[in-house]
VMD Tcl script that draws the C-alpha trace (Angstrom):
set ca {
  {-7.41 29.36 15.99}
  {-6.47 25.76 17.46}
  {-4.71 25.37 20.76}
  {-1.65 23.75 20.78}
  {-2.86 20.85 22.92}
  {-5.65 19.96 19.86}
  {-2.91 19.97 16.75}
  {-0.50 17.75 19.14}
  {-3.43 15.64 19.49}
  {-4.72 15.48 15.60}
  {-0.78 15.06 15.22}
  {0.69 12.12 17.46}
  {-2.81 10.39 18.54}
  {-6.02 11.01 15.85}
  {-6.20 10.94 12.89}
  {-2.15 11.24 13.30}
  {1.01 8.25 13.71}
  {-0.71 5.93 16.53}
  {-4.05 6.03 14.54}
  {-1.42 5.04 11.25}
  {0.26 2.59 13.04}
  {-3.32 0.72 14.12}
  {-4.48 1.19 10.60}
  {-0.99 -1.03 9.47}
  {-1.85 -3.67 12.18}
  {-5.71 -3.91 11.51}
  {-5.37 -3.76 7.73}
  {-2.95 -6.25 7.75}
  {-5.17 -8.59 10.29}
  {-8.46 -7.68 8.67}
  {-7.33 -8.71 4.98}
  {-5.76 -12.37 6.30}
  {-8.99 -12.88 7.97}
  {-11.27 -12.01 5.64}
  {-9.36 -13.56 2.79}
  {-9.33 -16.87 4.77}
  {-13.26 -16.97 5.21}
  {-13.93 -16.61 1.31}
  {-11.76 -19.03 0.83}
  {-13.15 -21.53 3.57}
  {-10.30 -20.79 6.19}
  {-9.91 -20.26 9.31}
  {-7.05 -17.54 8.89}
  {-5.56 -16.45 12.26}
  {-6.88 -17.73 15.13}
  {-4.30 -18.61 18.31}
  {-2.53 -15.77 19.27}
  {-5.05 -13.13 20.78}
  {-9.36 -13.35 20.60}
  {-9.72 -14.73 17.23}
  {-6.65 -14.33 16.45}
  {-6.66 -10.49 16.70}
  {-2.41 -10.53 17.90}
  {-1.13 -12.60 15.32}
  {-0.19 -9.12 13.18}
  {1.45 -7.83 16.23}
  {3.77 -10.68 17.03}
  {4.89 -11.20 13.26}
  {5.63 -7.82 13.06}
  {7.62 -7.92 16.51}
  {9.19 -11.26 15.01}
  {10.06 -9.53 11.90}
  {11.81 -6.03 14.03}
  {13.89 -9.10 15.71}
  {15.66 -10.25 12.51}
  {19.02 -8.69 11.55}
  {19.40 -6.05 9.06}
  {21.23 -7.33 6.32}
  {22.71 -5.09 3.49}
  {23.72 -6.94 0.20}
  {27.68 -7.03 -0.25}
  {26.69 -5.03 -3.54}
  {23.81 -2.79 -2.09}
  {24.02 0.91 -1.69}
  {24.18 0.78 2.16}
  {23.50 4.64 3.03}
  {20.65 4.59 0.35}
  {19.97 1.11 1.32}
  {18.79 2.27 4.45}
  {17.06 5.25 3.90}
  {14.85 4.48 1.15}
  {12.07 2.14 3.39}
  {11.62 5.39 5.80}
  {11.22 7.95 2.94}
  {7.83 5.71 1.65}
  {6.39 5.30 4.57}
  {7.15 9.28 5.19}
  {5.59 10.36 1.91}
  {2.61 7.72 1.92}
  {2.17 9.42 5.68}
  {2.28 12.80 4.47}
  {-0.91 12.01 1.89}
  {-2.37 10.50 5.13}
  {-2.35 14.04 6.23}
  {-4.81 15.96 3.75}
  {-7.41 13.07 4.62}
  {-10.66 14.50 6.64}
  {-12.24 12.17 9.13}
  {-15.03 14.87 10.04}
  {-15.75 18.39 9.46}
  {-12.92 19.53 11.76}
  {-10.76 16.24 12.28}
  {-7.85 16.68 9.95}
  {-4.30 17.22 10.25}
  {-3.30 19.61 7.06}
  {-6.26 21.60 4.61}
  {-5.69 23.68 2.25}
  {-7.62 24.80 -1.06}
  {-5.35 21.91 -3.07}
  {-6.08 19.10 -1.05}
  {-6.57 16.53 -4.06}
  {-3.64 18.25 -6.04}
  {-1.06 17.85 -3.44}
  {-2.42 13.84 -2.16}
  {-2.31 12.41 -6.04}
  {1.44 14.24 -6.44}
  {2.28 13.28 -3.31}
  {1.51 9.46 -4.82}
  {2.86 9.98 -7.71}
  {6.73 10.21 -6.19}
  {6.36 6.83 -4.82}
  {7.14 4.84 -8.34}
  {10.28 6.17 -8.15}
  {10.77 5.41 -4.31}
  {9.86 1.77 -4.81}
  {12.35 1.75 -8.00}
  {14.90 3.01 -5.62}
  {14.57 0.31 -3.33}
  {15.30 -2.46 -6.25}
  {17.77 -0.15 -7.88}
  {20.08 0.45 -4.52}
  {19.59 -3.42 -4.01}
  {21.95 -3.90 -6.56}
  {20.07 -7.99 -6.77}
  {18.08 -9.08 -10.07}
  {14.61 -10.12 -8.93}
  {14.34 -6.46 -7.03}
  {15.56 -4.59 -9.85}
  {12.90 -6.20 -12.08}
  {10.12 -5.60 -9.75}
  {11.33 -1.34 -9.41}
  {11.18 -1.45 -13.29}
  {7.46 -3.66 -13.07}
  {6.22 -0.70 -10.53}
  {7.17 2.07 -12.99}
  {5.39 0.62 -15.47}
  {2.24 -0.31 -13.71}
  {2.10 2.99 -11.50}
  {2.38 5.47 -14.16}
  {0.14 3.37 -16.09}
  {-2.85 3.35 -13.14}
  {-2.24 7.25 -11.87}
  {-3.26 8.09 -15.17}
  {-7.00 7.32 -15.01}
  {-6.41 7.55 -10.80}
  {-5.37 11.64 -11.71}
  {-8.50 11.98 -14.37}
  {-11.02 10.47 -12.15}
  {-9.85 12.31 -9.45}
  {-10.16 15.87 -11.29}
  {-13.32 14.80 -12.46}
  {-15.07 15.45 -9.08}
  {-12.99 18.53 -8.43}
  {-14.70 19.73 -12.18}
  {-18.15 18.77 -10.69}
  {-18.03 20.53 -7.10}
  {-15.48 23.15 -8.13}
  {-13.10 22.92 -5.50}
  {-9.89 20.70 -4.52}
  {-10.82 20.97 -0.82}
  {-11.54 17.55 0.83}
  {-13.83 19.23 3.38}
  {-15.70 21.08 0.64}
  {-16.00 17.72 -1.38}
  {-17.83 15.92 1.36}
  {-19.96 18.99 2.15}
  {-21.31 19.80 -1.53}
  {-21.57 15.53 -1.91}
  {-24.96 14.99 -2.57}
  {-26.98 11.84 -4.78}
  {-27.06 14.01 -8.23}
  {-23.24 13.99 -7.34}
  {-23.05 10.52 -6.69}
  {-24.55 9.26 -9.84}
  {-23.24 11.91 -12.19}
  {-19.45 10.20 -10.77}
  {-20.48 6.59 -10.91}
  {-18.17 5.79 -14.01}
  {-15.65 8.06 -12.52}
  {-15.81 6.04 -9.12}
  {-15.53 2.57 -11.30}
  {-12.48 3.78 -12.59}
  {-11.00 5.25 -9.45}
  {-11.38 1.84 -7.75}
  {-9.52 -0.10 -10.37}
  {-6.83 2.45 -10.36}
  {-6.35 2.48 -6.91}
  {-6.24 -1.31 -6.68}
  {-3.40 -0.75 -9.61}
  {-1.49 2.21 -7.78}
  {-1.45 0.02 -4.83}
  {-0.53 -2.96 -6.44}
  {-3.20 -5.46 -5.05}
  {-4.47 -8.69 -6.85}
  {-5.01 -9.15 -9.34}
  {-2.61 -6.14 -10.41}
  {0.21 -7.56 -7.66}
  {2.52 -7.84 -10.73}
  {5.83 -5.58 -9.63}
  {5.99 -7.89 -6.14}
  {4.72 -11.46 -7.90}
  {6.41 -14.47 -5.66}
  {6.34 -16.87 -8.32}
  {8.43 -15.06 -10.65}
  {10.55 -12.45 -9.00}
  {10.78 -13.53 -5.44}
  {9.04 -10.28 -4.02}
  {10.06 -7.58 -6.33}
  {11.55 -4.54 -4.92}
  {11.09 -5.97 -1.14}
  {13.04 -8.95 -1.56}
  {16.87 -7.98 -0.58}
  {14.88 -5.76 2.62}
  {14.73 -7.59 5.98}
  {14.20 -6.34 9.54}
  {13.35 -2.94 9.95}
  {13.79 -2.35 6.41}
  {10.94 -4.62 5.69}
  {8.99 -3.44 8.04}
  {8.71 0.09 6.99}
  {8.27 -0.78 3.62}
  {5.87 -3.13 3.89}
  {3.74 -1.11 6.45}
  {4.15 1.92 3.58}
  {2.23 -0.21 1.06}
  {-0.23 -1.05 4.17}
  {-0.59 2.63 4.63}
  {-1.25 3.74 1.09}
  {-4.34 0.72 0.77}
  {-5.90 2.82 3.62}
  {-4.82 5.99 1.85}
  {-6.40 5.42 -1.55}
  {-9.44 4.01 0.05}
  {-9.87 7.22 2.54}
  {-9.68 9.10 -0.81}
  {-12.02 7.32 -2.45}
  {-14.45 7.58 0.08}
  {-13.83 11.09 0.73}
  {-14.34 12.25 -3.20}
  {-17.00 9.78 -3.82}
  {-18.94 8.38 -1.40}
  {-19.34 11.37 0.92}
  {-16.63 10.97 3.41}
  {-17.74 11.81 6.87}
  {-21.15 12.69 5.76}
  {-23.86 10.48 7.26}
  {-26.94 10.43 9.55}
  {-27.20 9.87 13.63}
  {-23.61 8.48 13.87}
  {-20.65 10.62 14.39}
  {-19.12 11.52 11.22}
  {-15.43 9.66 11.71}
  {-17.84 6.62 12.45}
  {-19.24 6.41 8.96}
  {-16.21 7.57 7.54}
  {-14.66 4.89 8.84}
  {-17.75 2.28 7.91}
  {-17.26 3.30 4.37}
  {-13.17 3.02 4.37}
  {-14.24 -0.68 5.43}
  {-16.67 -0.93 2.68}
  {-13.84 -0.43 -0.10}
  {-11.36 -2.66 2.02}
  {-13.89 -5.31 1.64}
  {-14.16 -5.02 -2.14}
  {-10.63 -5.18 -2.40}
  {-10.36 -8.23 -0.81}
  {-12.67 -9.87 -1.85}
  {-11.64 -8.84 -5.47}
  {-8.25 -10.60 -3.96}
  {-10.03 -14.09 -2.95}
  {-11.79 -14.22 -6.17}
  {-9.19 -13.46 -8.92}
  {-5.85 -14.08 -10.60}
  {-2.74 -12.20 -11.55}
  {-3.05 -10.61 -14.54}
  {0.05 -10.36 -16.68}
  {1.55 -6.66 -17.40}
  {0.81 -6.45 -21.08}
  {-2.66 -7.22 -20.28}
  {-2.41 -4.56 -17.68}
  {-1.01 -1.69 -20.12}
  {-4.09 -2.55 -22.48}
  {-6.05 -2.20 -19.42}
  {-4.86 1.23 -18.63}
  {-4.64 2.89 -22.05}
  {-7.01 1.72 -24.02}
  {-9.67 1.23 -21.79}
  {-9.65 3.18 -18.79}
  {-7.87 6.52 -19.97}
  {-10.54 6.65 -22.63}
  {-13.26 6.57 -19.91}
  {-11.86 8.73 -17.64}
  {-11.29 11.46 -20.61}
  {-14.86 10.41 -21.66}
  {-16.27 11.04 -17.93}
  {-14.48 14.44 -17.73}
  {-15.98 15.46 -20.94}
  {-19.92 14.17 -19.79}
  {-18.91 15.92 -16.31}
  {-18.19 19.07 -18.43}
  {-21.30 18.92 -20.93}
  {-23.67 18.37 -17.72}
  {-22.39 21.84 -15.96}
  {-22.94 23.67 -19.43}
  {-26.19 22.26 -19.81}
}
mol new
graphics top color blue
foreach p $ca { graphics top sphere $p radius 0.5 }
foreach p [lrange $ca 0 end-1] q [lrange $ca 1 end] { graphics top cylinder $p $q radius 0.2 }
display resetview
């Protein structure tokens, strides 16, 4: 059994809330900078070594601004909303294994509980436009229902794919039975997780529910101070969230040689960071319908097509 002094540990320092927090500063630094280099920029640079405290003073900047509460708003819902997302993307953070015994919660429905656990934020994020009682946030609630339950469709197949192929929910026994057979036998089942989680996440080119040049900022917009703040560091949270996950189910998580095993976790979580940026230098917003299509007619068929392959394999 753990000591007490370990779980407060795993809990308040690694992998727990100051090892979140760092991840909402350096994911927030590390896609400006890398961004701004394919594009020929310089992206941060004055405030810190190459820029490296430019997060940390917007975000201080951003804590100074008032609160303000729309004459119309909800104001006790208002408020409450930003700190249940970044609660329940925290919570998925949870069930995430760094290494064999680095991990905050396990239990035998590890997968289960992180894609349900996702699945509630839709609504959250139509919350915070609905209690806004403003237009342009309204519109983008109503544009993140429809893309999110779109994109956890294929994100929940994909996902139960692996569990079908190693038999087990359990991130820890994921990583340990991940082997090359397992690897390529999920290769059209990793494809699709990747686009789903770039959907579920909302990042370009599927940044449609929060798109500046038609609504403002979606569901964010009325949110200022620490309002913003939370919300904004709760979609943060769930990029590194989804792409722990997808390391964990598909590239072998913590698994890896000479290194220590949150090392190469780690290396890998980078690894689908920079696709997604890069897929975010290189590409433009797609419009919803064309998103929908997307969705159901392409990658639900694959993902019901990879489950069935996944199925005939094991028989065979």
């Amino acid at each position: 059994m753990e000591n007490l002094g370990w779980i407060l540990f795993k809990t308040l320092v690694f992998p727990g809330i100051t090892f979140l927090l760092l991840v909402i500063f350096a994911t927030f630094y590390m896609e400006r900078k890398l961004v701004a280099d394919m594009h020929g920029r310089t992206g941060p640079y004055y405030v810190g070594p190459r820029g490296i405290l430019q997060t940390v003073a917007d975000i201080f900047k951003i804590l100074q601004k008032e609160v303000i509460i729309h004459r119309e708003a909800d104001k006790v819902l208002f408020l409450i909303v930003p700190a249940v997302a970044f609660i329940m993307v925290s919570l998925v953070a949870a069930f995430i294994p760094y290494d064999k015994n680095l991990w905050i919660v396990s239990t035998p429905y590890d997968l289960v509980i992180s894609l349900a656990l996702l699945t509630s934020l839709p609504a959250i994020f139509l919350f915070a436009g609905w209690v806004s009682r403003s237009k342009y946030p309204f519109i983008g609630g109503v544009r993140v229902i429809n893309q999110l339950i779109s994109g956890e469709i294929p994100l929940w197949l994909a996902g139960l794919s692996v569990a079908l192929w190693y038999g087990t929910f359990n991130y820890v026994e994921i990583v340990e039975k991940f082997d090359l057979i397992g690897f390529l036998v999920n290769l059209v089942g990793f494809a699709i997780f990747l686009v789903a989680i770039l959907i579920v996440a909302d990042r370009p080119p599927f940044d449609i529910p929060e798109a500046e040049q038609e609504i403002v900022y979606g569901f964010l917009t009325e949110y200022t101070g620490v309002g913003y703040v939370l919300l904004a560091g709760a979609k943060f949270l769930e990029v590194f969230v989804l792409a722990a996950m997808t390391v964990t189910l598909f590239l072998g998580g913590f698994k890896g040689p000479f290194l220590p095993g949150w090392i190469w976790f780690l290396i890998k979580v980078f690894f689908i960071y920079f696709l997604a940026f890069a897929i975010r230098a290189s590409t433009p917003r797609i419009r919803l319908d064309q998103l929908i299509r997307l969705t159901w007619m392409v990658l639900v068929p694959l993902a019901l097509l990879n489950i069935v392959l996944i199925l005939f394999i094991k028989a065979a």
